[in-house]
Structures are given as C-alpha cells and as structure tokens.
KEKE-3310 file (N, C-alpha, C; in steps of 0.2 Angstrom, whole numbers, plus 5000, padded with zeros to 4 digits):
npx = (5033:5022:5023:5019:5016:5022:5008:5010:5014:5030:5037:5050:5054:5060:5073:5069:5054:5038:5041:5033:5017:5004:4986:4982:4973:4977:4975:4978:4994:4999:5016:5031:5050:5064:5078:5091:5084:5079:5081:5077:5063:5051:5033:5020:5004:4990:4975:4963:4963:4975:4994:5010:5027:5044:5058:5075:5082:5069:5051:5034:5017:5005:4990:4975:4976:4990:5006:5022:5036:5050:5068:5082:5088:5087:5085:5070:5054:5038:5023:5004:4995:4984:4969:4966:4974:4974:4981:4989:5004:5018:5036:5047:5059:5066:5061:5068:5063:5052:5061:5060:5051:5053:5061:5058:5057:5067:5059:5065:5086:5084:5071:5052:5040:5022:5008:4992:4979:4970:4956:4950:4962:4966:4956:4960:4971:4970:4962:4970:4981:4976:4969:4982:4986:4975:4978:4990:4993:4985:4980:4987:4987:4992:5003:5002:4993:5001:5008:4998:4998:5010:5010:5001:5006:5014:5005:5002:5014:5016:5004:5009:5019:5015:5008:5016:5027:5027:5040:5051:5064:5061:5067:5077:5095:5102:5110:5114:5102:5106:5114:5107:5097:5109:5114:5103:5099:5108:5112:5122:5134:5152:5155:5162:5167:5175:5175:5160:5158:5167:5158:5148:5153:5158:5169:5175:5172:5161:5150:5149:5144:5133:5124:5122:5114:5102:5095:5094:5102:5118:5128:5135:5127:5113:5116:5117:5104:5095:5103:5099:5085:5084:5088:5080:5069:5074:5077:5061:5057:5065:5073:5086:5104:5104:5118:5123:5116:5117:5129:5127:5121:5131:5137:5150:5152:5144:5141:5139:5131:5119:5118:5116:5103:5095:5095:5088:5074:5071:5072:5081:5087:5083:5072:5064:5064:5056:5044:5038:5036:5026:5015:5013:5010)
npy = (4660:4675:4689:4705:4720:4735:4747:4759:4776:4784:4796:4807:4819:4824:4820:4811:4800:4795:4784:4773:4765:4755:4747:4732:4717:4700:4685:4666:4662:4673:4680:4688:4689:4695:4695:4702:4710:4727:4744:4753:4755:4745:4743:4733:4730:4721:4717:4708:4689:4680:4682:4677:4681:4679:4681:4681:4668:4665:4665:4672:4671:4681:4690:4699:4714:4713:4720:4723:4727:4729:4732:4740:4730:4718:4701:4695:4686:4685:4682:4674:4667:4658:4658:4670:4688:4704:4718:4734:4742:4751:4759:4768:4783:4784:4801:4811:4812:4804:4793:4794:4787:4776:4769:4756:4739:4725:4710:4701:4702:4718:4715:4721:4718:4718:4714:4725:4724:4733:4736:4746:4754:4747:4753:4765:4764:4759:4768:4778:4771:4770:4783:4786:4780:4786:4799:4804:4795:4794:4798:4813:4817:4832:4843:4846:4836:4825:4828:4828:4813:4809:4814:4804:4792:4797:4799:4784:4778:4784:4778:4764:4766:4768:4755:4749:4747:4760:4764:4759:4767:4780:4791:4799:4799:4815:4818:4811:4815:4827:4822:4816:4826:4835:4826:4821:4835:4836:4827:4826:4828:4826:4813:4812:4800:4804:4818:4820:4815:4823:4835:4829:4830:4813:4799:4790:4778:4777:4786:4779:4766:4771:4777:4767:4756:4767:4773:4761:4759:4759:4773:4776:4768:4776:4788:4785:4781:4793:4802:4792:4795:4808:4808:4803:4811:4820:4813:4812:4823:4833:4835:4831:4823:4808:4804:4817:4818:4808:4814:4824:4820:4816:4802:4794:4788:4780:4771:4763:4768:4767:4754:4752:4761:4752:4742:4747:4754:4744:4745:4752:4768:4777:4769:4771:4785:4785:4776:4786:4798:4791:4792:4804:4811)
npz = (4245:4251:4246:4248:4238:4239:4243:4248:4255:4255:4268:4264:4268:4278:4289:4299:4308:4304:4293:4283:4282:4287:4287:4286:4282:4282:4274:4278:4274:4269:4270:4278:4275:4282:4280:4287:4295:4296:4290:4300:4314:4320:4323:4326:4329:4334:4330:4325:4323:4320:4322:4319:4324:4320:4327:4328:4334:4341:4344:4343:4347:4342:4348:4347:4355:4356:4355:4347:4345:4337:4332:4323:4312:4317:4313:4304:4303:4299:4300:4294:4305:4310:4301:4299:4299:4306:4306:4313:4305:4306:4299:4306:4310:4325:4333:4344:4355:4353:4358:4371:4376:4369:4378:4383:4393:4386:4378:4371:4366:4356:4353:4358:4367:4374:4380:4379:4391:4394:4388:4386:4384:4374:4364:4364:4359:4344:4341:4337:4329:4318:4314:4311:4300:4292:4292:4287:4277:4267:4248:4244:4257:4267:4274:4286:4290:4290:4300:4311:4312:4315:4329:4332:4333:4343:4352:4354:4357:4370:4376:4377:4385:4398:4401:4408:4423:4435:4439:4428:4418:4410:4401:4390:4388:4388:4383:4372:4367:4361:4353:4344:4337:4332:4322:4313:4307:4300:4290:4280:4282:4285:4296:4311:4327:4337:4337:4339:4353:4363:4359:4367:4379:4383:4383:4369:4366:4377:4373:4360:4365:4375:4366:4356:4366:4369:4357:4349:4340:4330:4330:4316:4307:4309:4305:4292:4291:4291:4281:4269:4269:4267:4252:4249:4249:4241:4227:4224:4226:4214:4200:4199:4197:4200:4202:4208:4219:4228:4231:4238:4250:4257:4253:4246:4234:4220:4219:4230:4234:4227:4232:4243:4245:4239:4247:4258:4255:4245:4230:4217:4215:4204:4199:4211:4209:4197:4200:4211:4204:4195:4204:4208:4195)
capx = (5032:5021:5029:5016:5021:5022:5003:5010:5020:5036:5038:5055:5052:5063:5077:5067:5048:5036:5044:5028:5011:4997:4980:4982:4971:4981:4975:4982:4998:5004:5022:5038:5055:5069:5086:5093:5081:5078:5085:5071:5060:5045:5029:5015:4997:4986:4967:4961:4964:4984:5001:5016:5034:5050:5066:5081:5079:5063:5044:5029:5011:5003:4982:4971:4977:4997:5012:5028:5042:5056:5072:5083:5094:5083:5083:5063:5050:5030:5016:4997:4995:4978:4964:4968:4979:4973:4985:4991:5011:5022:5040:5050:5064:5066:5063:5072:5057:5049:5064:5059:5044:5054:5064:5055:5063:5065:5057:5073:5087:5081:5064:5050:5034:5018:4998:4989:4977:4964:4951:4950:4970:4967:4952:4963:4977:4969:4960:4976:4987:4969:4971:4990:4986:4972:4981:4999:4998:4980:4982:4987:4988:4997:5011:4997:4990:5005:5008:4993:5000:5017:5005:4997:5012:5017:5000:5002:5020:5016:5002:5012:5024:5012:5006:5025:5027:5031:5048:5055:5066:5057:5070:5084:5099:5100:5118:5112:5095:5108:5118:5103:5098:5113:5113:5095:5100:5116:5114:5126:5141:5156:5154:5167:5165:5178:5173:5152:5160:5169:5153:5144:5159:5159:5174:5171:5167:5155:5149:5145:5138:5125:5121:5116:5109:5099:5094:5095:5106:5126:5129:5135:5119:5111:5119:5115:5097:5096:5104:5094:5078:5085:5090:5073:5065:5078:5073:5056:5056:5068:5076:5093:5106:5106:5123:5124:5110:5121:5134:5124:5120:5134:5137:5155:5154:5139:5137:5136:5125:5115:5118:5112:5096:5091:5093:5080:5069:5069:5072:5085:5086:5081:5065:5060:5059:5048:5036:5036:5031:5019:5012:5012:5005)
capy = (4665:4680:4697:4711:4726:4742:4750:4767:4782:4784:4800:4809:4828:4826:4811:4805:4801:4790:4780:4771:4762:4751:4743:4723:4711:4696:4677:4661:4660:4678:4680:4694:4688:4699:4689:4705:4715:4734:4750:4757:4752:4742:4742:4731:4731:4716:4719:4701:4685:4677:4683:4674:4684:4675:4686:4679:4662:4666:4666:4673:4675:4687:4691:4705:4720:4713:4728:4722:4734:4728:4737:4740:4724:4713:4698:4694:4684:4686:4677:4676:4660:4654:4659:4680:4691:4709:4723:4741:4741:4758:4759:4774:4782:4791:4806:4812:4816:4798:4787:4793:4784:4770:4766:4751:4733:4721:4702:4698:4706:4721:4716:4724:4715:4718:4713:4725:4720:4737:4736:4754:4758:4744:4755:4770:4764:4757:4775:4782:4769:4771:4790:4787:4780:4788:4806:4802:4790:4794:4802:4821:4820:4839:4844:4849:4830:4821:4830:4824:4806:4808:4817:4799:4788:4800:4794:4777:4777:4784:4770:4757:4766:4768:4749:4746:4750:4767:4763:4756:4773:4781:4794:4797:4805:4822:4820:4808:4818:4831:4821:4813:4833:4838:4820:4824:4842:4839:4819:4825:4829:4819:4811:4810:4800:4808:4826:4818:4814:4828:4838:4828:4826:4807:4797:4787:4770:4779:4786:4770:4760:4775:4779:4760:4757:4772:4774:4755:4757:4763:4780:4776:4767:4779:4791:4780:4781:4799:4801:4789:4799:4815:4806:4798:4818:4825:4809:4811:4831:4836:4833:4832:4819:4803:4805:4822:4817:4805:4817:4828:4818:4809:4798:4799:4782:4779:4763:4762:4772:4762:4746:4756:4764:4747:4739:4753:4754:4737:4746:4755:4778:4776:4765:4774:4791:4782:4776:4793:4804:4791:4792:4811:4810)
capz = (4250:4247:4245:4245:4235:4245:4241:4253:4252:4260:4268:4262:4270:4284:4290:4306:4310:4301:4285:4281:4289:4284:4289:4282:4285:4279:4276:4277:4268:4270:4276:4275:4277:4282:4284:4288:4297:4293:4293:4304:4317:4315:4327:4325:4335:4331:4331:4327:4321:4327:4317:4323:4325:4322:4328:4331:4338:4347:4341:4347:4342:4342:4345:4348:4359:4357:4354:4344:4343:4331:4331:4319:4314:4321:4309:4308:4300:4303:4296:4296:4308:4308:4296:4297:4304:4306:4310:4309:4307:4306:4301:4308:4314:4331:4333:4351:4360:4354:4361:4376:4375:4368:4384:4388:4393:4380:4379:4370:4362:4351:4353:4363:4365:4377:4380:4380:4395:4396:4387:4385:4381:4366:4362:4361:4355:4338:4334:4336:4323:4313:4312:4309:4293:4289:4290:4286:4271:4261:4244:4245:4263:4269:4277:4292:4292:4292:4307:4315:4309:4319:4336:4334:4333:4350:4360:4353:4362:4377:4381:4378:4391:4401:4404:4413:4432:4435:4440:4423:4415:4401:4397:4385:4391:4386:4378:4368:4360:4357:4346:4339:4336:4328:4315:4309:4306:4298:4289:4274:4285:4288:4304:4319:4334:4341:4338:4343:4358:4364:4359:4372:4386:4384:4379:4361:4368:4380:4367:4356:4370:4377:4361:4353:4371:4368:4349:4346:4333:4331:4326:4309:4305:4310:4299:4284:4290:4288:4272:4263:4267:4263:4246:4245:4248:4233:4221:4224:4223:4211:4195:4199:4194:4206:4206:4212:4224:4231:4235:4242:4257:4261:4248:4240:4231:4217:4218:4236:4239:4226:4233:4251:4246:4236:4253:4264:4248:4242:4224:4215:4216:4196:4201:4216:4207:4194:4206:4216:4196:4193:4208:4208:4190)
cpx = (5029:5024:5023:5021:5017:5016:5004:5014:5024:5038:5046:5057:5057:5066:5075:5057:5046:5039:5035:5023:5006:4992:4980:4977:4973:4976:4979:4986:5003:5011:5028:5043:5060:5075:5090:5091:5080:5083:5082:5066:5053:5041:5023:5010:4993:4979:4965:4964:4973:4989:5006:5023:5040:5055:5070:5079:5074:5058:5038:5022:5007:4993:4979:4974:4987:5000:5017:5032:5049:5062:5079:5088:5092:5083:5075:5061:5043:5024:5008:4997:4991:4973:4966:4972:4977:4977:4989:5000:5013:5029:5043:5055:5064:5065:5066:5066:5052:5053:5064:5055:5045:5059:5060:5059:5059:5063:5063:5077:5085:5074:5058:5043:5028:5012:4995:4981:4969:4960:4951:4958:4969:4961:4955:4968:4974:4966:4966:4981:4980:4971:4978:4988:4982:4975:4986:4999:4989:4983:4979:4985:4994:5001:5007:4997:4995:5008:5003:4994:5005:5013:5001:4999:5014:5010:5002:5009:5021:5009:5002:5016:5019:5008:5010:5021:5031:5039:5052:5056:5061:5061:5074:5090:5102:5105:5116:5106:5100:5111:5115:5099:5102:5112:5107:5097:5104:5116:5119:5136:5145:5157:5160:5167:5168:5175:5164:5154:5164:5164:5148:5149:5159:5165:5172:5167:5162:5151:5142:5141:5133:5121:5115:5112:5103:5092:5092:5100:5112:5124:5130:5129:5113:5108:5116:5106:5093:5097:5098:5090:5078:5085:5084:5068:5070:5076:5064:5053:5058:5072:5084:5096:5107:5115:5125:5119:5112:5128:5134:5122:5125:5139:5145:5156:5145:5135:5137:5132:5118:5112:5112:5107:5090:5088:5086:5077:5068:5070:5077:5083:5079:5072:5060:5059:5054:5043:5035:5034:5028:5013:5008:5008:4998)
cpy = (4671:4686:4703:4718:4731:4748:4759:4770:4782:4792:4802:4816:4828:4819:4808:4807:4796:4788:4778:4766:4761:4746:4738:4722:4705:4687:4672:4661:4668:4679:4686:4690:4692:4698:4694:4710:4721:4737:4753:4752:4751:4741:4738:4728:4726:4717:4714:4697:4684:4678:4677:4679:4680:4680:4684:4671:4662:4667:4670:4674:4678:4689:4695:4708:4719:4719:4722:4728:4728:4734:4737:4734:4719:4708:4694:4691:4682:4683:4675:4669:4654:4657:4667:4682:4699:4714:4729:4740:4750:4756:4768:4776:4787:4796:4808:4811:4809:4791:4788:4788:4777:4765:4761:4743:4730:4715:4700:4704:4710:4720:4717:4718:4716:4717:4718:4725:4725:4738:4743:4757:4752:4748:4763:4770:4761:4762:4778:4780:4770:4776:4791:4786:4784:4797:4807:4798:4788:4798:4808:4821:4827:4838:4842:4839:4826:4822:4826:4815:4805:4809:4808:4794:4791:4796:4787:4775:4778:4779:4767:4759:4769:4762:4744:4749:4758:4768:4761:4765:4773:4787:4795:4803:4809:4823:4816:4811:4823:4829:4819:4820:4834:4832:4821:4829:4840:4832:4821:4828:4824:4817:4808:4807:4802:4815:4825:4818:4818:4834:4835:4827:4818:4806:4793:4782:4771:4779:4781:4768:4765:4775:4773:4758:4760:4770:4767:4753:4760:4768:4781:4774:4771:4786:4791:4781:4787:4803:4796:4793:4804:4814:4805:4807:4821:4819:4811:4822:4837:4832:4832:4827:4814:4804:4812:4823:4813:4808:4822:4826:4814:4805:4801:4795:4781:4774:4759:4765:4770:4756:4749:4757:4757:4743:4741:4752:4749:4740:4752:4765:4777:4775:4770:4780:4790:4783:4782:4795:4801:4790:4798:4812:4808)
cpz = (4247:4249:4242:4244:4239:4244:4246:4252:4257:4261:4269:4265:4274:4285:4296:4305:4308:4293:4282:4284:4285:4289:4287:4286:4279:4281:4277:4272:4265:4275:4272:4279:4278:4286:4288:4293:4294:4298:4300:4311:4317:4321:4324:4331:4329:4335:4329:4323:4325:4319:4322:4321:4323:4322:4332:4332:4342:4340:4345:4345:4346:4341:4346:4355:4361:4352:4351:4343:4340:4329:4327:4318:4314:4315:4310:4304:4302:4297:4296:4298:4308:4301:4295:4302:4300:4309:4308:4308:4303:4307:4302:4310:4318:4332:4343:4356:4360:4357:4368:4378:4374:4372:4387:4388:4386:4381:4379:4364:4357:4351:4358:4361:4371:4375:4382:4385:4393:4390:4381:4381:4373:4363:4357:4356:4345:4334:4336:4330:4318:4311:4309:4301:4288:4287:4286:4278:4266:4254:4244:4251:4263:4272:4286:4295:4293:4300:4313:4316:4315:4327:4338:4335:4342:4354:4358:4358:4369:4381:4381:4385:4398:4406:4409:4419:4430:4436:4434:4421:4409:4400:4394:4389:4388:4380:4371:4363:4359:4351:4340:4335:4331:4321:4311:4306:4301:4293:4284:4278:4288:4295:4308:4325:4339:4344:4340:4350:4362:4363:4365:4380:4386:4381:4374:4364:4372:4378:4361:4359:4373:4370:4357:4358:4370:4363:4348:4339:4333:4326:4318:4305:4305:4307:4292:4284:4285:4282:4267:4261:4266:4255:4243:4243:4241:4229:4219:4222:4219:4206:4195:4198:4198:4209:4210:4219:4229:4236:4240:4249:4260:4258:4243:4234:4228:4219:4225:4238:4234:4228:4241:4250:4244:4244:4259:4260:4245:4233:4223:4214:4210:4197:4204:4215:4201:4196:4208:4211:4194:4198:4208:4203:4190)
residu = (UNK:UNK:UNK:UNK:UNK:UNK:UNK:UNK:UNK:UNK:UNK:UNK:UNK:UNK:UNK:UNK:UNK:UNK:UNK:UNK:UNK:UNK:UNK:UNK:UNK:UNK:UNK:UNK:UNK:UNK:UNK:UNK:UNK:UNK:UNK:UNK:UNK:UNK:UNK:UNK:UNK:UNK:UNK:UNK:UNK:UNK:UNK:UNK:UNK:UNK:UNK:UNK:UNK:UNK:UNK:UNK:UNK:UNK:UNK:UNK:UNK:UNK:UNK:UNK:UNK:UNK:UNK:UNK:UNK:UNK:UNK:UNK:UNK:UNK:UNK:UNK:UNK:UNK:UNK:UNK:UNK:UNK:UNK:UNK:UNK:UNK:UNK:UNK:UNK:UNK:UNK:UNK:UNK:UNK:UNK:UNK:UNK:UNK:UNK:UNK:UNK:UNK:UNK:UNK:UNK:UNK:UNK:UNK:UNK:UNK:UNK:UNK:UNK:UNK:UNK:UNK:UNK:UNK:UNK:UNK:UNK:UNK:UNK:UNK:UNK:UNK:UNK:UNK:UNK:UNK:UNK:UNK:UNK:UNK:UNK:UNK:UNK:UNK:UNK:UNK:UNK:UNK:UNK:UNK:UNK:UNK:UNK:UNK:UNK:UNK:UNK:UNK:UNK:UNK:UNK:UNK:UNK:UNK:UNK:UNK:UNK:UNK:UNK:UNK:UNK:UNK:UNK:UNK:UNK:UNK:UNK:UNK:UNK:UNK:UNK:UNK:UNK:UNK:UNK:UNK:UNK:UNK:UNK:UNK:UNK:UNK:UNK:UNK:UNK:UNK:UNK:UNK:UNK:UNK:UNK:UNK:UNK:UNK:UNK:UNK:UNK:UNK:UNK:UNK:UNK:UNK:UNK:UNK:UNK:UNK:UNK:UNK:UNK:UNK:UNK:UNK:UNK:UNK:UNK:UNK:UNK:UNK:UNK:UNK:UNK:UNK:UNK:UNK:UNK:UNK:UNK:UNK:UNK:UNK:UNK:UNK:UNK:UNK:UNK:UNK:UNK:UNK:UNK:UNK:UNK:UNK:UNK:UNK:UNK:UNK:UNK:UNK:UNK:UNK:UNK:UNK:UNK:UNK:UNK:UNK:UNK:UNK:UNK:UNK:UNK:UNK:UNK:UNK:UNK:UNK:UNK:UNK:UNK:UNK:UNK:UNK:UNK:UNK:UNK:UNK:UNK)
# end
C-alpha cells in the first residue's frame, strides 16, 4: 500500500479551522488506509480521472465535480481507481460559523457525498479549493493569506449547501455554537458536561446528542482535538519542554498525550517539532 508522506504544513495558530490541504494527482496504485478514521474532518472534490471511497461498509466512486465529506471517526479507505485520480482534499476542524454550512444530510452514517451537476458551481468551486491551497499552505504564506485560505473553504461550503433544496436545515443551534465557542477559547480547561450543560440550559444527555448530532463528534473528542493543535502551535513555536507542553493543554498524563498526538499526527511531539525547525530553517 502506498503511504505518501505529508509534503504540507499543518497550521497550529489556533484549535479550529484548516488542519492541512493538497492538490494530488494520483496514478494507479495510490491508496490511504485509515482503520480508525480521523481526528478531523476530511473533504474531497475530484477534478478528473475516478478515486474510489470505502467508509464503513459502503463504497463509492468518485469522478469529476463529486463532494465527499468524511466525518470524524469515519473508518475510510480511498484509492486511485482507474489510470488517475485528480483532487483537492482539506482536513479541518469546524469552526461554528462553518458547521452551519455543514448541516447537510448524509448518503450514510458520518458520510456526506454530492454530484456536483452545474457546470459553473464546479467552476467555482475548484478556483476556490485552488486558492485554498495556494494561500494557506505555500511556503511563508501570512497570517493575512491564510485567512483568505479559511474565506475559501467558507465559499466552498456554502456551494455545496447550496446544491440541496432550500428546505434541508442549514443551521447550528445557537447553544451548541456557544459551547463550541467557549471549547475553542478555553481547550486546556477541565471539561464538565454537567456545568457545559447548565451553561446552555440543556440536560447532559441532551447535551451529548445535540452536540454529536451537530458537531459530528462528542464533546470530549472534541476537546482532544483542540488541545492537540494548541500543542502542535507550542511544539512548533516554542522551546518549551513537551512535558510541560502537555500540561499546559490539558494533558495530565505524558504518555498519553504522546500516544494521542502520535495518533492526529501520524508522529510523535519529539518528531513533529523536528520537522517543524527544519522546515523553518
């Protein structure tokens, strides 16, 4: 199976928005395996040739002007089908204002899927994941461009919700972006779902089920997202000693929070601020 190594940056500035995003064009014989799924949410838009999907018990392929959304969990496996497989992919984690966007029904469990039909919205939509990458994840892209990076991931999301019937909900409920508000702001704090729940007027189990409804993913997980990326922004920005880097988000246990980041990262703290100063360098 091949396993390309991760040619991107992974942005650490903040614990929601774009993780990382690429332009492949893949031949025959290219595949990723992820028994487990991801921490994060995974979108891919195919520009020619045919990918194939596998998530869960189900498959799908995939050719010129189809959507995939992959949600966190998802156990997946995607592959180049026939002779190429062209397409942009972005993973990320919600920001409030983009899960609205991401209220759309699912094909199946956790997974979103749509054709593209108009000609024109696949027009758009491909200089918009173009510009994503090209802003957001050149070298010495800014603070400013990465902006423009996340602004193009938002159009990309509201053309997909735009190819539904105007009838399918497209917004989050309000208790729910606050709480996803406060977690953002707050990932190194010990987390309650009692006292989350009483801060939104809901009971717990309400709670739970709006929220993973929601979000696609439970609060704790959620949590764990946030923290990592704060970790992966202090590994990557500062000298400090992984373990006190650990403890500062969260993290009361070393070696959990090793085994954790390995997981998101695909590589250990140690590794990844390596790669990060010889990058910088």
């Amino acid at each position: 199976m091949a396993e390309k190594h991760a040619d991107y940056a992974i942005v650490g500035h903040r614990p929601f928005g774009i993780l990382i995003a690429g332009h492949y064009k893949e031949l025959n014989g290219y595949e990723i395996h992820r028994p487990t799924g991801s921490i994060d949410w995974l979108l891919m838009y195919t520009l020619s040739g045919e990918g194939e999907i596998q998530h869960g018990k189900n498959s799908i392929t995939c050719t010129a002007g189809d959507v995939a959304i992959l949600m966190p969990g998802l156990p997946h496996h995607y592959r180049t089908k026939q002779e190429h497989w062209e397409f942009i992919w972005v993973h990320f984690i919600p920001d409030p204002n983009w899960s609205t966007w991401l209220k759309l029904p699912e094909t199946s469990a956790r997974f979103i899927y749509q054709q593209i039909g108009s000609e024109d919205v696949q027009h758009d939509m491909q200089n918009a994941l173009q510009r994503l990458v090209r802003h957001g994840f050149s070298e010495g892209s800014s603070e400013q461009y990465r902006r423009l990076s996340e602004l193009a991931l938002e159009e990309t999301l509201i053309h997909i919700q735009h190819t539904y019937p105007p009838d399918v909900p497209a917004t989050m409920d309000p208790r729910i972006a606050e709480i996803m508000r406060y977690l953002q702001m707050h990932p190194a704090q010990k987390i309650s779902i009692p006292e989350l729940a009483n801060r939104c007027c809901l009971s717990t189990s309400r709670l739970s089920h709006l929220f993973k409804e929601q979000v696609g993913d439970t609060i704790l997980n959620t949590v764990h997202k946030f923290r990592l990326e704060k970790a992966a922004q202090l590994l990557a920005g500062t000298n400090r000693q992984i373990a006190e880097i650990a403890a500062d988000v969260g993290f009361d246990c070393g070696i959990h929070f090793t085994r954790k980041f390995r997981e998101a990262f695909g590589e250990t703290p140690s590794a990844f601020r390596k790669r990060k100063n010889n990058l910088q360098a």
